[in-house]
Residue, then its C-alpha position, 0 to 999 in steps of 0.5 A: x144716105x145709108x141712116x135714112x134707110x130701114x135697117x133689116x131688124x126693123x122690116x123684119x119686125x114689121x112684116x113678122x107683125x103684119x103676117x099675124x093679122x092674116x088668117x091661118x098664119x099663125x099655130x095658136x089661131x088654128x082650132x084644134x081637132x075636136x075627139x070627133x075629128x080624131x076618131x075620123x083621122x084615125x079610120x081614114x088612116x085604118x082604111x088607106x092601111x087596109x087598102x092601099x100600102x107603098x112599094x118600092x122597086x128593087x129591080x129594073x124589070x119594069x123600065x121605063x115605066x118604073x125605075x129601081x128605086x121608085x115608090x108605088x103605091x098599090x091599090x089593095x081593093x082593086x081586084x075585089x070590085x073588077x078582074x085584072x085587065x090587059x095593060x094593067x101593072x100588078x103587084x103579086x107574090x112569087x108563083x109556088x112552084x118556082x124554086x129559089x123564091x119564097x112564097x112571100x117575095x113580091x113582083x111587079x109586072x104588066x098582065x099581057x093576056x088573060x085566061x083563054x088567050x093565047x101567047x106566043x113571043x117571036x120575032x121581037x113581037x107579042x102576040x096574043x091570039x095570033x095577033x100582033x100587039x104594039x107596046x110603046x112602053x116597053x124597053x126594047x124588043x124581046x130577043x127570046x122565042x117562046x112557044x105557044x101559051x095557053x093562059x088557062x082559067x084562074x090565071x093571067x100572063x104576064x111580062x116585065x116592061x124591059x122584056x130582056x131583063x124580066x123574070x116573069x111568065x115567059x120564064x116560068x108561065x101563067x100566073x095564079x089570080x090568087x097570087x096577086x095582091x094589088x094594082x099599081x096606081x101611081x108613083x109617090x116618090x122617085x129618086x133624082x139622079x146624082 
């Protein structure tokens, strides 16, 4: 007996009626911001822009921790409070002395060793100060020998985690502290695959 139940129009109007006696679902019962609440948005928002901005990858120099495509977001300020770390991902802009670049060009890459280390690639291993490292994050072992590096004061080494797909200090040596611009703090977005 289809005219003994509800039609969709009436459980429509009964459930719209009983959703705005629930609170915060309804625009009109929420308060709006007073100017004090506006002035703190607006250096919330001043603040995130001064210390923080996001990225995207345009390169797979750094897979499989980030993919082309990624967006990143970059901790600014990290660098003023601690000195880069081994392991960390930095955001830096193109070594000067690099032909072909402008000095504005951004890079990502993962600092291998800092000043007074020294960085040697061979036989499909890094080694820092003569020692081994074991990196379960990168792509594949590298294929290149490089001779022995000093990272001098001032400077980090640093590598692209597809270390046979990277342009980095391998290439063309130490990096400039003064270059880098943030740490790597996390993903935002990450596109799917069609």
């Amino acid at each position: 007996m289809s005219f003994l139940r509800p039609s969709a129009l009436y459980q429509f109007l009964i459930t719209c009626y009983s959703l705005r006696w629930m609170p915060c679902q309804s625009w009109v019962s929420l308060p709006w911001p007073s100017f004090e609440g506006l002035l703190r948005l607006l250096v919330v928002v001043l603040l995130w822009s001064l210390c923080a901005e996001i990225r995207h990858i345009p390169s797979s120099s750094m897979y499989p921790t980030l993919r082309v495509g990624d967006r990143v977001i970059i901790g600014r300020a990290s660098y003023f409070i601690r000195r880069p770390a081994i392991r960390d991902i930095i955001i830096f802009r193109a070594p000067s002395q690099q032909p072909g670049f402008m000095e504005e060009e951004i890079f990502i890459k993962r600092i291998v060793a800092r000043e007074g280390d020294l960085v040697e690639v061979h036989h499909g291993w890094l080694y820092v100060n003569g020692i081994a490292q074991h990196e379960d994050f990168i792509a594949e072992r590298p294929t290149y020998v490089t001779n022995i590096t000093y990272v001098p004061r001032g400077h980090v080494y640093v590598l692209g985690d597809n270390r046979n797909n990277s342009y980095d200090s391998h290439v063309w040596g130490p990096l400039p502290v003064k270059n880098i611009v943030g740490k790597y703090v996390m993903h935002c977005y990450r596109p799917s695959a069609i």
